[in-house]
N, C-alpha and C positions, 0 to 999 in steps of 0.2 A: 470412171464411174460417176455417178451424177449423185447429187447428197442423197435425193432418194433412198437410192439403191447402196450408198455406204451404212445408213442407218438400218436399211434391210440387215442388211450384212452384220451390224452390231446386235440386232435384236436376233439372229439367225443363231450367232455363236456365242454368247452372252447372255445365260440365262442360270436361273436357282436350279441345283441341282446339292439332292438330298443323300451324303455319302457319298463313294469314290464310283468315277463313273463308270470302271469298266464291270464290277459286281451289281452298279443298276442297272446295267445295259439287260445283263442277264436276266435281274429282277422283271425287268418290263416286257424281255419276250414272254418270258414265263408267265407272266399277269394276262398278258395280250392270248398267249394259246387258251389260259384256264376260261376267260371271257368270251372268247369264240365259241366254248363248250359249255359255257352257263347261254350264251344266243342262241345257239341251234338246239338246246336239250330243254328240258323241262325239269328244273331244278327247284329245290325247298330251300326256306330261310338261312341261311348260315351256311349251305352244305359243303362250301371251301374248308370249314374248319373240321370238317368229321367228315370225310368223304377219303375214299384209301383213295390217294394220289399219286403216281410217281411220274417221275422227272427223265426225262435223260436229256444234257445240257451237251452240246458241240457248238467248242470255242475257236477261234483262232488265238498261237501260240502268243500273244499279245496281251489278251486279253487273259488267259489263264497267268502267264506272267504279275500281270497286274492285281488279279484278283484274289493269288494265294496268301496274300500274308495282312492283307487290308482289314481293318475292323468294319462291322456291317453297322450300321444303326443301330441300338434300342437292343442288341443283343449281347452283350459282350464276347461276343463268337470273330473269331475272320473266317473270308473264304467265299469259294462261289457255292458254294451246296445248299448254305443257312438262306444265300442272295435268293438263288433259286427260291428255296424254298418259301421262304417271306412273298416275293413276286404271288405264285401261287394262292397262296392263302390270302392275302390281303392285296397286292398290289392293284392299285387302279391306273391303266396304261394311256388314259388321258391326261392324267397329270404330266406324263413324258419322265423328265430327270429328278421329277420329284413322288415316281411313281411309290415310296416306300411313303409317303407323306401321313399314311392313315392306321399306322401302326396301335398295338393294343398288347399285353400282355397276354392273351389268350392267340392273337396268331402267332405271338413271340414262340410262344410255348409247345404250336401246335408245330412252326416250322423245325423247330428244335429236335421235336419226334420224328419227324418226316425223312427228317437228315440221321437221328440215331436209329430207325428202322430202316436205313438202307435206302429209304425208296428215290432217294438223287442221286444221279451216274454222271459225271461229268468226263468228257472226252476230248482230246486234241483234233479238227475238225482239218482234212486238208483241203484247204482253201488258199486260193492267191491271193486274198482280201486282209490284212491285218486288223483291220477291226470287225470279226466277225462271231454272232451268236443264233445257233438256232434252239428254241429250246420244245421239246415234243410233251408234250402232258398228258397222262393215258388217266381218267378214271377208272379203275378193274369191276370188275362185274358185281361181285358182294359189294363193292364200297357203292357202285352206281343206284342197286338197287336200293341202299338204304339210305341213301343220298335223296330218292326217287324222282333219278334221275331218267330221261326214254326221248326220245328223239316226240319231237310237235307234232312233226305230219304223221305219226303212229297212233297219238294220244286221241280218242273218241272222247265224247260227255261221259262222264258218268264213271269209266274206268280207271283204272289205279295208273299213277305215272309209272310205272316200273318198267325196267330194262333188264336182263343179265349181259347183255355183250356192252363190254367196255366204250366204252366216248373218248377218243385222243384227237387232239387239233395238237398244230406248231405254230411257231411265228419266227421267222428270219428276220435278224437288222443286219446293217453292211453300210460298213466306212462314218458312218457317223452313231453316235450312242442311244441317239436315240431315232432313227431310221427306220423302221418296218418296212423291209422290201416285201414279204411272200407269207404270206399267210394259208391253211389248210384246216380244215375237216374231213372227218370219216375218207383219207385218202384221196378229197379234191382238195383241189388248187381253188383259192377265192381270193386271192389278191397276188399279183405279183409287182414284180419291178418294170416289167413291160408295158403295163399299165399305171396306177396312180401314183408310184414312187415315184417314177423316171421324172415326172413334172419337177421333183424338187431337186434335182442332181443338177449342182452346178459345175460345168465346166474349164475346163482353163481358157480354151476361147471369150470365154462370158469372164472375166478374170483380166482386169486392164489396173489395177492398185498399184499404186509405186508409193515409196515414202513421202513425196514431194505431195499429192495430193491428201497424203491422211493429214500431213502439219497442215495444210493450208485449210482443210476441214476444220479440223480441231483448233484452229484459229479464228476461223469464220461462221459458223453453224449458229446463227439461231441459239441464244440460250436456251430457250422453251422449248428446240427441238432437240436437246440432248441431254436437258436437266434428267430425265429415268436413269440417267447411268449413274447418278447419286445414291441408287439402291446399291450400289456395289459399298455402300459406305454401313448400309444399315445389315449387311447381312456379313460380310466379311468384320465388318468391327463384332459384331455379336459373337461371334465363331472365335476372334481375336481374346475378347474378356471371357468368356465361359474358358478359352485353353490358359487363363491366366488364374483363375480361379477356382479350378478343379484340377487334377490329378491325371490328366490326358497323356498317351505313351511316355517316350521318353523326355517331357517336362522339359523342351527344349526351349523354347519360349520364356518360361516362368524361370526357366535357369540365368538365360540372361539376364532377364529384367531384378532378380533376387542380389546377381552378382554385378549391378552396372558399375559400384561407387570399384569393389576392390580388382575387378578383371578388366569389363568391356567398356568401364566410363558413362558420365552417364548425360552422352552428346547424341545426336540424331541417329545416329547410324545405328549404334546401338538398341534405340528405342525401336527405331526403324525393323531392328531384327529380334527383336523380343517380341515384337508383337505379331509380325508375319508366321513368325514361328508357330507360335500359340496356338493361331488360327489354323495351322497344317495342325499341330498336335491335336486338337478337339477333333479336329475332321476326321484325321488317319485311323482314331482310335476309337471310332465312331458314336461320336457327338450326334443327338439328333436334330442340332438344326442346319439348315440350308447353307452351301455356300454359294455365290455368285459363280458360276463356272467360266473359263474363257476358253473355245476352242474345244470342248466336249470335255475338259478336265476341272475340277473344282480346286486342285494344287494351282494351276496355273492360273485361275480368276485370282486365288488369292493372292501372289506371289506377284500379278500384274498390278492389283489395286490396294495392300495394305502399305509397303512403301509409301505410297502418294497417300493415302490418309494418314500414317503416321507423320508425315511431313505437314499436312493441312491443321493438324490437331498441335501439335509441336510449335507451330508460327503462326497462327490465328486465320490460317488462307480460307476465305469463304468460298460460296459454293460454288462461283459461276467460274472463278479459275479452277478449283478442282474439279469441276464437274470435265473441262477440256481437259487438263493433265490427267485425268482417266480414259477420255474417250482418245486422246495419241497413244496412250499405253496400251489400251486394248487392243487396236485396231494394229501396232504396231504388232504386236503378239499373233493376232490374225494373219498379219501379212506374211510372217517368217513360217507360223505355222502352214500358210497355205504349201511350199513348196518343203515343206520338212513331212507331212503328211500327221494324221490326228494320233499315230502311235509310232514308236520307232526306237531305236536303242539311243537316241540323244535324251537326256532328260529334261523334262517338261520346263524347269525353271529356269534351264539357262535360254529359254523362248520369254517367257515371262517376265522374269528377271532385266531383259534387254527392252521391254517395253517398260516396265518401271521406273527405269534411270531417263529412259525417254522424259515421261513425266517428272519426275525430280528436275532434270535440266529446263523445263517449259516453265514449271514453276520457279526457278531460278532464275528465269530472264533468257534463257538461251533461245534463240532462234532454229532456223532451219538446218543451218549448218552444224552448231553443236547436237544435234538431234542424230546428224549423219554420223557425225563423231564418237555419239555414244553406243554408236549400234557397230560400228567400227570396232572402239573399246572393248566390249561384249564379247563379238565375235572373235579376237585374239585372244581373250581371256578365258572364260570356262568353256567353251564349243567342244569339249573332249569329255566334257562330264555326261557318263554315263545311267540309263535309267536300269535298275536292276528290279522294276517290280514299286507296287504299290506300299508303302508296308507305313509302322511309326517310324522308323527313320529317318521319311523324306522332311521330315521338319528340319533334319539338320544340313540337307541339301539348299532345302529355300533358305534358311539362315545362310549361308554360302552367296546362293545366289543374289539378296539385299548386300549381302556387304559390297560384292563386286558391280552392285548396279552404282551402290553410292558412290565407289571407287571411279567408276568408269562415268559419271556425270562428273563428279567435280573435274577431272580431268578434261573431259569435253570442255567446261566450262572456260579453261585457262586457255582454250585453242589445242589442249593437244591430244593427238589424234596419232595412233598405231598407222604407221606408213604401208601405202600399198608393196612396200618391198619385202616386208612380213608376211609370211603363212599364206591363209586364205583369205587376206585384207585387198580389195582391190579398193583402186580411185572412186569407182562405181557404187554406193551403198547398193544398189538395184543388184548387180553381182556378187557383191560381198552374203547382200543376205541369200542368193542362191546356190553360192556355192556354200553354207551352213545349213541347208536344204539340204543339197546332194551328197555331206557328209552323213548325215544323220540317218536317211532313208536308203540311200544306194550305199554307202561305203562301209557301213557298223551293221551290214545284215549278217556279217559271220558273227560278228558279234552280239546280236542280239540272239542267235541261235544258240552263242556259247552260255550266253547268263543264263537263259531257260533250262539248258541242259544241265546245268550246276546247280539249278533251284530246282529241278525234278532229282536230280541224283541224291538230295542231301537225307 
């Protein structure tokens, strides 16, 4: 890949994304169908908030996974229903992964109804796609006409907008969170994937990333062309101190950092994981501000870039080395993600987490070769930790995942390196990280089928 096209790449999967992303994904088809029906109708001021709307949301098993137990934004609710329902009423689907962005206590209130009146149905979708959401939005006839709502090309001068036949448009995304492949009204088709999506689908052909190029990027790049990834510092550290500050799930963060002197010490690692944590606890339990996401997950931006800011903050590191020890940990994170896919029964951090200790070793003085070594490390280390769903908990998984990055850099750092005669360690990092790919995505698909089935049976 040429730097171009790396930086593409970072700006591609490395962006602010508002709560957990498999519940906006939902948010956004849903905003995107109710918008096609506010475009083609003729509709009054406000009519999203009083307008009788129902939902019916079909997920891939993935994504319902992800989004049962997750806190929503601005709501004190979890779940995809409230997601949906918020999308609908307020969502704006240009904003993308920050489509909840515009939130108000009166759509809080309205989507809250929406979900206790029954009118969001949410369903397991069979689909071959794991990251898939379609969501169908019907305005009903009473609500249309007091909505006054009527299709443009019906509406004369002078006459009343009114309709009694309902207005329903959908919107499909697929494989990325925020993807619009297919779009529909009144039972057409106005947008597919045959058309304007397919331009953005990138393939494995088009896909030449080895770890040898990202270090030498992240070595070489133009400070001024990769200084923006320094916002991963203004929005993860925010999300970091509001989960130290406030009351967020299971206070895993703020536990640590409470308890550094008598349990966890109060040396880098520690600090390292109090603060990571924080940032998943505000997030999880749905804080409403942004996190930096990496790979369509905002667990995994965090988990990639709080490490290395608690490291830059801890030792005085300015910006123009942090600014590289995030752009190797991201792009690191990128790289395993590509051959692990954007959802799968491997848990997000132990992707994240192996691009972290990357940066920790970069800021260390480590080279190319301990970079190898840490991704080595990693991969013999938690590659088994599995993802059982979105929820507060994962704070205590990324807490997990910073200890075992720190572990696995200082280690690099000494030269020592998990021998290819070990597990799924080969000489190769370009192997090693593909065969932590083909665990993840092909080996743990019974198991990903098992934890759904246990988190639907409970």
């Amino acid at each position: 890949m040429t730097a171009e096209q790396i930086i593409s790449l970072i700006h591609r999967e490395v962006k602010p994304a508002l709560g957990c992303t498999e519940p906006i994904a939902v948010a956004l088809a849903a905003a995107k169908a109710v918008e096609i029906i506010n475009e083609n109708c003729r509709c009054c001021h406000d009519w999203r908030l009083t307008a009788g709307i129902s939902l019916d949301i079909s997920v891939s098993g993935n994504i319902l996974k992800n989004g049962m137990g997750v806190g929503i934004p601005g709501t004190g609710m979890v779940g995809l229903p409230v997601a949906a329902a918020l999308g609908a009423v307020c969502g704006n689907s240009a904003k993308g992964l920050e489509v909840l962005g515009d939130l108000t206590p009166a759509a809080v209130q309205r989507a809250k109804d929406l979900v206790a009146e029954g009118r969001v149905h949410i369903s397991v979708a069979d689909t071959p796609h794991l990251l898939y959401v379609k969501a169908t939005v019907t305005v009903d006839g009473g609500a249309v006409a007091t909505a006054e709502v009527a299709p443009k090309t019906d509406v004369s001068p002078g006459t009343s907008p009114v309709s009694e036949a309902a207005a329903q448009a959908y919107a499909v995304i697929e494989d990325d969170h925020d993807r619009i492949v297919e779009t529909s009204f009144a039972d057409k088709v106005l947008m597919s994937s045959e058309s304007a999506a397919a331009a953005t689908r990138h393939t494995d052909s088009d896909y030449d990333l080895t770890v040898r190029d990202i270090y030498d990027f992240a070595c070489s790049a133009p400070f001024d062309s990769i200084s923006f990834i320094l916002e991963d510092r203004t929005l993860n550290l925010a999300l970091a101190k509001e989960g130290l500050e406030g009351d967020y799930g299971l206070k895993v963060g703020k536990a640590i950092r409470e308890n550094q002197k008598e349990v966890f010490g109060d040396d880098f690692m520690s600090y390292a994981m109090g603060l990571t944590a924080a940032a998943s606890d505000a997030r999880m339990a749905g804080c409403t501000l942004p996190a930096m996401s990496n790979s369509g997950s905002g667990n995994q931006g965090i988990t990639a870039s709080m490490p290395i800011i608690a490291y830059a903050l801890k030792y005085g590191i300015a910006d123009e080395p942090l600014a590289r020890a995030l752009i190797l940990s991201n792009l690191v994170a990128i790289h395993i993600k590509h051959y692990l896919g954007k959802l799968s029964a491997l848990c997000g951090c132990v992707v994240a987490s192996t691009g972290s200790a990357c940066g920790i070793v970069y800021l260390q003085g480590g080279g190319y070769d301990e970079v190898c070594y840490t991704i080595k490390n990693m991969a013999g280390n938690i590659t088994g930790m599995v993802c059982d769903g979105a929820k507060v908990g994962c704070a205590m998984k990324v807490a997990s995942g910073v200890s075992c990055a720190v572990q696995s850099a200082v280690l690099a750092l000494r030269g020592t390196c998990i021998p290819s005669t070990d597990g799924i360690i080969e000489d190769d990092v370009e192997k090693t990280i593909r065969n932590v790919g083909a665990i993840g995505s092909a080996g743990m698909k019974t198991t990903d089928r098992m934890i759904l089935d246990i988190m639907l049976c409970k």
